[in-house]
C-alpha positions in Angstrom: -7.5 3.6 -23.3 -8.7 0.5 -22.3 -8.5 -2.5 -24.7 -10.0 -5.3 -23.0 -12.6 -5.1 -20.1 -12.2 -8.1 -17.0 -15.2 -9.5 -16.1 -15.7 -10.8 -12.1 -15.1 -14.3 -13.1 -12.1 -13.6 -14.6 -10.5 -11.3 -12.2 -11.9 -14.5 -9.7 -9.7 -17.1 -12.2 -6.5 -14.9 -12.1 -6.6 -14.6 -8.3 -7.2 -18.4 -7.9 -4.3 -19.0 -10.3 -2.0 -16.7 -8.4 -3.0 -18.5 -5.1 -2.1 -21.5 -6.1 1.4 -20.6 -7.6 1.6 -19.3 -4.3 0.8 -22.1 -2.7 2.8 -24.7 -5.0 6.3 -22.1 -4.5 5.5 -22.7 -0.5 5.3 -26.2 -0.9 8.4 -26.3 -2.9 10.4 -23.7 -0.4 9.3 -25.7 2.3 11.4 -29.1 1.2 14.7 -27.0 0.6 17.1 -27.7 3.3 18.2 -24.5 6.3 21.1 -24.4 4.0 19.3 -23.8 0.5 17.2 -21.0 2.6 20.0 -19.3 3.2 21.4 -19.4 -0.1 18.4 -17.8 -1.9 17.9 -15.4 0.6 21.7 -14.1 -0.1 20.8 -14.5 -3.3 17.4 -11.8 -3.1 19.0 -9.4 -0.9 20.3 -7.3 -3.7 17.8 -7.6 -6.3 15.0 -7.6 -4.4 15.0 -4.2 -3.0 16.1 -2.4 -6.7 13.4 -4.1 -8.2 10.7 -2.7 -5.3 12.6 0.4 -6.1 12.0 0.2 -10.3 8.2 -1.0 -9.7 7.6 1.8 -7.1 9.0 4.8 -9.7 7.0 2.8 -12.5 4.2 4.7 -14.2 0.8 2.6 -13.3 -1.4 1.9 -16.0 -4.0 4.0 -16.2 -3.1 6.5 -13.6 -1.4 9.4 -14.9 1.2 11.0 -13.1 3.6 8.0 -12.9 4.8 6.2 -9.9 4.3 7.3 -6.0 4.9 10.4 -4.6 8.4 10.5 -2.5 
């Protein structure tokens, strides 16, 4: 069931929106000093790969069937 329909404009918004999040996290990463690097990359190594894990066994909306095939 769909709900609410996207038009091209607004699938064109949300991907400029999301490219400049992108954009404003690399300029923020990019001040932290080698040491602050390291420390949120120790810091993602565990969650990281459980939640690629949760999003991969996720149903998708509007597929059915679930999540990918192993």
């Amino acid at each position: 069931m769909r709900l609410v329909a996207t038009t091209d404009a607004g699938r064109e918004l949300v991907a400029e929106r999301r490219r400049a999040q992108c954009a404003r996290v690399s300029d923020l990463l990019a001040t932290l000093p080698e040491q602050g690097v390291q420390a949120l990359l120790e810091a993602m190594r565990t969650p990281v790969p459980t939640v690629q894990r949760m999003v991969q066994a996720a149903p998708q909306p509007g597929v059915s069937g679930g999540g990918s095939a192993p």
